[in-house]
C-alpha positions as CSV (number, residue, x, y, z in Angstrom):
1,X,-69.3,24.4,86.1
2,X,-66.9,26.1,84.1
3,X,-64.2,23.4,84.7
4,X,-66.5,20.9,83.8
5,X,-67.1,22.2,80.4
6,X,-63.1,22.3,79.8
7,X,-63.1,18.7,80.2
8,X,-66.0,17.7,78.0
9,X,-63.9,20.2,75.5
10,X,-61.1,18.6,75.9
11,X,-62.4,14.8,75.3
12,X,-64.4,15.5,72.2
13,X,-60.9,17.1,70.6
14,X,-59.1,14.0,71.6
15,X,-61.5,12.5,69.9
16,X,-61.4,14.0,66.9
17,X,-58.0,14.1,66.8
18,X,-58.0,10.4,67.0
19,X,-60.3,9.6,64.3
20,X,-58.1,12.1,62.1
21,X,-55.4,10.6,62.8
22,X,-56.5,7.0,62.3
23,X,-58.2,7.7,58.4
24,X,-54.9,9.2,57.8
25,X,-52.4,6.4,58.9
26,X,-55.0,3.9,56.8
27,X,-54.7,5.8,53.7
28,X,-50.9,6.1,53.7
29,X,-51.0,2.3,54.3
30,X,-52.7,1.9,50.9
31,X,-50.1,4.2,49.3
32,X,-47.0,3.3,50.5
33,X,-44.0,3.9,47.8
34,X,-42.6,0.2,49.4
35,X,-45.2,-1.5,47.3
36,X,-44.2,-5.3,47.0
37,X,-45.5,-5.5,43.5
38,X,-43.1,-2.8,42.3
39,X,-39.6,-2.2,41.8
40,X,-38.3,0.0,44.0
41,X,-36.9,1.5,41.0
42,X,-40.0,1.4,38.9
43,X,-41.1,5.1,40.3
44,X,-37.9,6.7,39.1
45,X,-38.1,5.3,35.5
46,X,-39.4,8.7,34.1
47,X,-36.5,10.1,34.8
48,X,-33.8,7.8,33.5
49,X,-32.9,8.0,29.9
50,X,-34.2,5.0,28.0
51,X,-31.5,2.0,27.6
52,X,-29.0,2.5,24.4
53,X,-29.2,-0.6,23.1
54,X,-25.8,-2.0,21.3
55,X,-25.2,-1.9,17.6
56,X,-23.0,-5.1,17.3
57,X,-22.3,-4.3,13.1
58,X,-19.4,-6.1,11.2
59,X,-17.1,-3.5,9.6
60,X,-15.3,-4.8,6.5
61,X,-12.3,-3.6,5.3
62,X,-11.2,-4.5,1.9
63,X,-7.4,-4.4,1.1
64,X,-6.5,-2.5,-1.4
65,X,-5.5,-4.5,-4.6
66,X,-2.2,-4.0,-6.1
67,X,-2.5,-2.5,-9.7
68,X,0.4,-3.1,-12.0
69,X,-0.5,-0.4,-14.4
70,X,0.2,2.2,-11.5
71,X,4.0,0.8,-11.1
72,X,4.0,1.2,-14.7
73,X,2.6,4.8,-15.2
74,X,4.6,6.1,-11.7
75,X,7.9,4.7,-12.9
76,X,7.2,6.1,-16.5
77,X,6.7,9.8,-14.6
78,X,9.4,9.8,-12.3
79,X,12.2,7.1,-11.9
80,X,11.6,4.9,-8.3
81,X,8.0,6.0,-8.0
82,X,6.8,3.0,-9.3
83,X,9.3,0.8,-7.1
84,X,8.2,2.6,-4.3
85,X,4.0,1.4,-4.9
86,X,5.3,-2.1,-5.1
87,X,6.9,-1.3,-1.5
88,X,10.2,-2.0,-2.7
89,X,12.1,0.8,-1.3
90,X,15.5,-0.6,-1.8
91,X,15.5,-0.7,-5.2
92,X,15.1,3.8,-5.2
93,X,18.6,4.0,-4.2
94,X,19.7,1.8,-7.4
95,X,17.5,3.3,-9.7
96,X,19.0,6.9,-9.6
97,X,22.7,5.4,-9.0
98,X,21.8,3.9,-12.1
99,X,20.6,7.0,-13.7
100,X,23.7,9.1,-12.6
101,X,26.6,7.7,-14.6
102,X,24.8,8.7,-17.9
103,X,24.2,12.1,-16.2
104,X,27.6,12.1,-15.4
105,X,29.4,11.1,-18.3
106,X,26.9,13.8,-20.4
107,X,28.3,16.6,-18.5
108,X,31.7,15.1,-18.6
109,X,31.5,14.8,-22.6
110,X,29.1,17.9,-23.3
111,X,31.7,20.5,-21.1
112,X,35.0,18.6,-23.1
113,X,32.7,18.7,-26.6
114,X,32.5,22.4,-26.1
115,X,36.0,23.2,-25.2
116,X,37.3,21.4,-28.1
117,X,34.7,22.8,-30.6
118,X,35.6,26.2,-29.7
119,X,39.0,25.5,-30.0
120,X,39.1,23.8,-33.0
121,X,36.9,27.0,-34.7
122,X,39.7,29.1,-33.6
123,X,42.1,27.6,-34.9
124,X,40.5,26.5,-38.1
125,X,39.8,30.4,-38.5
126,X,42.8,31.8,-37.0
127,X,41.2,33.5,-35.1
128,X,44.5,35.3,-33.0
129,X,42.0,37.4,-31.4
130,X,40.3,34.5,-29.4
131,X,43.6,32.3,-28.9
132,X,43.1,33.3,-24.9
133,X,40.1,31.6,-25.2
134,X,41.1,28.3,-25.6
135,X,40.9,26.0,-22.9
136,X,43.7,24.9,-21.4
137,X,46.7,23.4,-23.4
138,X,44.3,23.0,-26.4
139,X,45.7,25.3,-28.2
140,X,49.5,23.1,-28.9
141,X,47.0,20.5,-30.5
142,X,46.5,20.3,-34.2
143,X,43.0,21.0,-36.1
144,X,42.4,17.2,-37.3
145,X,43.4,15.9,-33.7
146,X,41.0,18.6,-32.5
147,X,38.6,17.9,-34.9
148,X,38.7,14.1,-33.7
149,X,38.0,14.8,-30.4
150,X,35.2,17.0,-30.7
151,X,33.8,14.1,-32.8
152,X,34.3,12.1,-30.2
153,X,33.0,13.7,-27.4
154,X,29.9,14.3,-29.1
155,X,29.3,10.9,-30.3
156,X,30.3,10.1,-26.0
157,X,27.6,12.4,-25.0
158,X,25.3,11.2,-27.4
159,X,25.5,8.0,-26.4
160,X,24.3,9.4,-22.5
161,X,21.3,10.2,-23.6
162,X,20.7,6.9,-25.2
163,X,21.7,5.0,-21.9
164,X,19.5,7.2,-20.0
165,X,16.7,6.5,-21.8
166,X,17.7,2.8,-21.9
167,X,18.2,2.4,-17.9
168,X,14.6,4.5,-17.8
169,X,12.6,2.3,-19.8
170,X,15.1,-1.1,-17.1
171,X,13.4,1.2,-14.5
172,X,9.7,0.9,-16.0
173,X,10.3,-2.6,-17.0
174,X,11.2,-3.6,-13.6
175,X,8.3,-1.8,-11.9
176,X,5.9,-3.6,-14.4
177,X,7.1,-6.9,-13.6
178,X,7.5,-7.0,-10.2
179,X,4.1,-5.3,-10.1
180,X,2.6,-8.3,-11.7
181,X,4.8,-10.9,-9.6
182,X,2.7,-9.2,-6.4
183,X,-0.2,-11.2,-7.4
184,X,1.9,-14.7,-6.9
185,X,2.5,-16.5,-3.9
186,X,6.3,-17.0,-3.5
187,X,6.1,-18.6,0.2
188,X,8.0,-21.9,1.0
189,X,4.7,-23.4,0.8
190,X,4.2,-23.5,-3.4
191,X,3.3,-26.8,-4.8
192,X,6.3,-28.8,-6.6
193,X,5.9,-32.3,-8.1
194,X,8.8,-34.7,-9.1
195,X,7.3,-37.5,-11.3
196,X,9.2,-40.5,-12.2
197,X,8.6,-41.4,-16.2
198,X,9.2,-44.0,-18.6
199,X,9.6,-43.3,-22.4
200,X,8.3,-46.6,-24.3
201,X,9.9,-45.5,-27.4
202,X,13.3,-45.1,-25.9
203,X,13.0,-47.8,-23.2
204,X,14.4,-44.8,-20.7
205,X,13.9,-43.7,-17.8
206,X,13.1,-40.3,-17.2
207,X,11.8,-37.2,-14.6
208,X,9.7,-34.9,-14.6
209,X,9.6,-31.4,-12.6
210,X,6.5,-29.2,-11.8
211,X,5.8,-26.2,-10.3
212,X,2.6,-24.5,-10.1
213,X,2.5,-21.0,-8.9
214,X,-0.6,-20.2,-6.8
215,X,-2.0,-16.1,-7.5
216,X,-2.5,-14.6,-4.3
217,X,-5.8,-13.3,-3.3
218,X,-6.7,-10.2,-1.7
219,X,-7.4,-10.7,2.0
220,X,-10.6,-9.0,4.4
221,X,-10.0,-7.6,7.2
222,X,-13.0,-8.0,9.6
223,X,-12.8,-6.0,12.4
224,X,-16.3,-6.3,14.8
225,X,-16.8,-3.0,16.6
């Protein structure tokens, strides 16, 4: 009796088990992540960070222009400065060779100038006090052919300055112009006509020669980043 309940037990379990088991399997079949109609990455998009999209923008980069008023004022303020904006870097080393022998013969004149002065006030005075003070074997030497030589070593370092100044202002002046020849196109390319003539007046035969300098003009630089 007992046993027979057991079994009836048993059965309606299975049963229910079964019909369990069966709603379950239907309902995942209706919400399987394998959809066809889906991405298979579609259910992870939440998660992703959204796409950067590209910023394909044209950079442009203008070249400087070369201003020949810069050369000017740089070359006015310090010799070679102004050589150096017009990229001409060999030129630095002639400049201040240039500006060297008036510095040079200044000392040279100014220290001579000094020594004769001095000894021609001595002597002029008679000063006997200060004869050890003479340089040298200035002292054997007259007062007019002392005189003359101060004279002239001060006109000699006079004339320094004057050159120094003068080779300054050749310094400026070639800054300025070679600053302004930057703007020209010197390539092998410029455009040179010969022209064959006739003079009616003359009944001669004659030529003509032209060149036309073309101005440069400032190129872009495009870069795409």
């Amino acid at each position: 009796m007992y046993l027979k309940k057991f079994f009836i037990s048993l059965m309606l379990c299975m049963g229910l088990c079964l019909s369990v088991f069966s709603q379950t399997k239907q309902q995942l079949s209706q919400t399987s992540l394998f959809d066809s109609t889906k991405h298979p990455h579609d259910t992870l998009t939440h998660l992703a960070a959204p796409p950067v999209k590209k910023d394909s923008t044209i950079v442009v980069k203008k070249k400087e222009v070369h201003d020949p008023r810069k050369a000017t004022i740089r070359s006015a303020i310090l010799p070679g400065w102004g050589q150096a904006y017009n990229k001409e870097y060999w030129k630095i080393p002639i400049v201040y060779g240039a500006l060297s022998i008036p510095v040079i013969t200044f000392v040279f004149n100014n220290t001579w100038y000094k020594r004769t002065r001095d000894a021609y006030t001595i002597l002029i005075n008679q000063d006997s006090a200060h004869y050890g003070d003479i340089y040298g074997d200035l002292a054997r030497y007259d007062t007019r052919t002392l005189q003359n030589a101060r004279n002239q070593y001060r006109r000699d370092r006079d004339y320094s300055v004057l050159w120094f100044l003068i080779l300054w202002g050749v310094n400026v002046v070639d800054a300025t112009v070679f600053g302004h020849l930057k703007h020209f196109d010197v390539s092998d390319d410029l455009n040179v006509q010969v022209n064959p003539t006739f003079n009616n007046v003359t009944k001669s035969p004659g030529l003509s020669f032209v060149v036309n300098f073309k101005e440069k003009t400032p190129r872009k630089q495009i870069n795409d980043w």
